[in-house]
N, C-alpha and C positions, 0 to 999 in steps of 0.2 A: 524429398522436400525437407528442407533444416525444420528442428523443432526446437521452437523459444518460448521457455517458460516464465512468466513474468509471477513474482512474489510479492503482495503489498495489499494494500487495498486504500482508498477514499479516491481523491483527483490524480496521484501521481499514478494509479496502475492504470487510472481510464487514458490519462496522456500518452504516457507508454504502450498503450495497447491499438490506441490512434493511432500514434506513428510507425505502426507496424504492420497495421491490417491491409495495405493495399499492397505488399510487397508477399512473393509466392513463396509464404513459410508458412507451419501449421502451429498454431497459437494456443496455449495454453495458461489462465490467470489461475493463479494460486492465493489465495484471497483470506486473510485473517478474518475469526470470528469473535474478536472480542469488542466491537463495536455495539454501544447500550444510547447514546445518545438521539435526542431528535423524534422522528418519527419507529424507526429502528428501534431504540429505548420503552416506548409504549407499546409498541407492538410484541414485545418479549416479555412486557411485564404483566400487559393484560391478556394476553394468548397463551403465552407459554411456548413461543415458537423460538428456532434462531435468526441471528439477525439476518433481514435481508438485505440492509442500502449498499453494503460494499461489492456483494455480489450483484446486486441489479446495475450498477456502473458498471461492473464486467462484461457483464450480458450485452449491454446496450452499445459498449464499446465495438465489442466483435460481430453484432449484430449488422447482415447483412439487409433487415425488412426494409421496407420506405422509411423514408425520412419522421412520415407521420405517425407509424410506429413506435418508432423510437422515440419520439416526444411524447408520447403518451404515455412510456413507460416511466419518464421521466417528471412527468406532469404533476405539480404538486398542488392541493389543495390550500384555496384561500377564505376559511370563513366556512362557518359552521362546526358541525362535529368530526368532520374531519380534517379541518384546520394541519396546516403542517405535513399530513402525510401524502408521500410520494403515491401514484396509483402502482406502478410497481413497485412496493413496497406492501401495498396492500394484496396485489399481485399474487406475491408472492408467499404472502401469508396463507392463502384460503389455498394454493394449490398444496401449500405441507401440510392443511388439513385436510383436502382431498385425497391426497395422494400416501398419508401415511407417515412422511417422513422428508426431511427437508432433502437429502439427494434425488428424491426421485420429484420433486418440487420444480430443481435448479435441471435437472432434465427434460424436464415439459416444457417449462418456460424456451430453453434454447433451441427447441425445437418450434415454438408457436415464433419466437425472434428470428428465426433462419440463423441461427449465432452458428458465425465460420471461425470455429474452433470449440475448445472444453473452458469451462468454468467451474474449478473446484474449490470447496470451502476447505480448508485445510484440518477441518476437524470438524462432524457431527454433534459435540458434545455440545451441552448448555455449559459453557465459561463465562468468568469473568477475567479483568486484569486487575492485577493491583503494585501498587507502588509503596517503596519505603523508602521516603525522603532523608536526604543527611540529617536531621537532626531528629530522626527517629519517628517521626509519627508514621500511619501508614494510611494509605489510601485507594479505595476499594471502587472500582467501576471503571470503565474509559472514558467516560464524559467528563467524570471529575475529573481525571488524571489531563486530559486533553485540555481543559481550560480550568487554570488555575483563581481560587477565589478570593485570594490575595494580590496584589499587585506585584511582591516581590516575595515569592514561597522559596522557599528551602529547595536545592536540586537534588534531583531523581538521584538515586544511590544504588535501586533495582527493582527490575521491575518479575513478574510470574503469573501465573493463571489459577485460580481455582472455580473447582477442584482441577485435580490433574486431568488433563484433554488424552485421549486417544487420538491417533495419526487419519485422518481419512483414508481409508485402504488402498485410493485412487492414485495417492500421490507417490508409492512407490512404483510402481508402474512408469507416472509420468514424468518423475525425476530421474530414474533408469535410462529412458527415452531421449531425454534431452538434450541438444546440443549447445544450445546458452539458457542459462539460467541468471536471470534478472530482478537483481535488488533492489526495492525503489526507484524513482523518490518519493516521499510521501514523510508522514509523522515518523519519526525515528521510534517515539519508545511506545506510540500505542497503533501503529500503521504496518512496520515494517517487523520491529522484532518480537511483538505477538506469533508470528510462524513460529519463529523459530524454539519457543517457548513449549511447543509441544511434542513432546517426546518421539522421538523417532526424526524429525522433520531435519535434525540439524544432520546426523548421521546419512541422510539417505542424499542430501546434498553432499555432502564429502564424498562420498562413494561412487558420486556421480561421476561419468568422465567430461561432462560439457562444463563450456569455457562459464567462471562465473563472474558475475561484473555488477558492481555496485555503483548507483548513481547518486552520488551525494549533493544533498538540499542545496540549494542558492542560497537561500534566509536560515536563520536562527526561527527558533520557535520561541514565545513567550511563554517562561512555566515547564519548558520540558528539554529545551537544549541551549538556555542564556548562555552565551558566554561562548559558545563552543566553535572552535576551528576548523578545518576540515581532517585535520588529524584526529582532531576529538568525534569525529562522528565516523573516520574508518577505524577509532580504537576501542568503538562503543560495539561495533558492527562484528566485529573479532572478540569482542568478551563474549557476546553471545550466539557467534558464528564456528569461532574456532579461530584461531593463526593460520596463514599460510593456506587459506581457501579461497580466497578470491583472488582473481586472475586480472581483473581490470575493475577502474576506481577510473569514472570519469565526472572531471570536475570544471566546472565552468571558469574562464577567469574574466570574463566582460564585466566588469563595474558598472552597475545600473547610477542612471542618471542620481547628481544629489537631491534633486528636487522629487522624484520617486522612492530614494532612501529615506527623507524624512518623514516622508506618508508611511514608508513601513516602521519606520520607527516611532510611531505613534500609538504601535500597534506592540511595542516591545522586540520585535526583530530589527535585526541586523544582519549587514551582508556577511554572508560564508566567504573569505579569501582563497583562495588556490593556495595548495601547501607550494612547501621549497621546493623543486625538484629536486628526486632522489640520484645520488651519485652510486649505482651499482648497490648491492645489496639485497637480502632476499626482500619477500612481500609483493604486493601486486603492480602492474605499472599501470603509470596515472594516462591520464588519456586527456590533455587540455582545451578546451576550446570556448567561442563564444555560442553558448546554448538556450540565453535569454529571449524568449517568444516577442514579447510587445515592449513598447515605451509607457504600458499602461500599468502592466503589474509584473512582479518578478515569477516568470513560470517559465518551462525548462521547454524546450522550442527551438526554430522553426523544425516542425514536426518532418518535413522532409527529410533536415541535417540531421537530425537524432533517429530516425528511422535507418534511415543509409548507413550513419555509424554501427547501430546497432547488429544490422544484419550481414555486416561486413566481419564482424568480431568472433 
């Protein structure tokens, strides 16, 4: 049975882990912890636990229980004291307090979920992220960094973790194992290259011998990738991946309606174009197609076509 590791975390690893789970591979999300915002945010600051929301999307992703399970994991309260937070989230908060520690947390849970496959956090540590914009200032947390308090802030210049993260023991194992290993799509500087930010993570992907394939955004991001191309976000992906490690770059070229662009740009994005195609040369090969889900929002889809491609690679 092929094993495909998926690398990311928020809506892009739960998409990517959709279009995967009905097809007879054994699945593996590798899931960044440097998310503080939302329910996640209060529950780290008032517990002292790590975060759970991007892992509980994984769970729920691969999660074979009822339906009504899985909604419930998902269920989020409206009004009162606990206003905002996910029940899996809170979930998964009391079982790192039962349990001692948040891996052996995220392994109860995947068992109480029937979850068909692994969900590891890519580090045990208590991190943060932080950002040092072009014009020098810096900025500490992923929430801030994720959503900018300015309308037109300074661009990302680099981003890093403190303190320094330790490797989850788990992941050299699982990345040894692997036969594709899958980047995004998701936030570029606080979704995706938080992995790679932790020491060992980027190494133990190089060494890998599975095929590695990046899926780059549809939209721009407001605050974290204006402006950017889809070169600029495979040239982001190689500062902090390495050169000459990714094997496949797959990029949408459908032009979402203009009446759908203007709603996303109201929001500060913008459509990602399809680079040139390359004429021979080393780097990874592009893989073009139309991967837009609905006429409602720009999301990376229909979940068969991107499954099939995937497990084809």
């Amino acid at each position: 049975m092929k094993n495909i590791v998926t690398i990311g975390g928020g809506t892009g690893t739960f998409t990517v882990l959709t279009a995967l789970k009905k097809y007879p591979v054994h699945l593996t999300a590798i899931v960044s912890m440097a998310d503080d915002g939302g329910s996640t945010g209060r529950l780290r600051d008032q517990y002292g636990v790590l975060p759970p929301g991007d892992v509980r999307r994984a769970l729920v992703a691969l999660s074979d229980s009822s339906d009504t399970m899985r909604e419930l994991f998902n269920y989020r309260f409206n009004g009162g004291g606990l206003q905002g937070h996910s029940f899996g989230n809170l979930f998964l908060t009391a079982l790192e307090k039962v349990t001692g520690n948040f891996a052996s947390a995220v392994e109860e849970a995947s068992h109480i979920l029937n979850v068909n496959g692994e969900v590891a956090p890519v580090t045990l540590d208590d991190v943060r992220l932080c950002a040092r914009l072009a014009n020098g200032s810096i900025i500490r947390g992923e929430t801030n960094i994720d959503i900018p308090r300015a309308p037109h802030r300074s661009p990302i210049e680099e981003v890093w973790l403190e303190p320094e993260a330790r490797m989850n023991p788990s992941l050299k194992r699982i990345l040894k194992n692997a036969d594709s290993i899958i980047m995004g799509p998701g936030d570029l500087y606080t979704s995706i290259i938080p992995n790679f930010l932790v020491p060992g993570v980027r190494d133990e992907i190089k060494r890998s011998k599975a095929k590695k394939i990046f899926i780059c955004n549809l939209m721009t991001k407001a605050g974290e990738t204006d402006g950017f191309s889809a070169e600029d976000f495979l040239a982001t992906m190689e500062r902090y991946l390495g050169k000459d490690v990714l094997d496949f770059v797959i990029l949408n070229n459908k032009k979402p309606s203009e009446r759908l662009l203007r709603k996303y740009r109201r929001e500060g994005a913008e459509f990602v174009a399809p680079p040139i195609p390359k004429k021979g040369g080393r780097g990874p090969e592009y893989i073009l197609g139309d991967f837009i889900d609905t006429e409602t929002f720009v999301r990376h889809g229909p979940l068969k076509k991107m499954g099939k491609l995937l497990v084809s690679l």
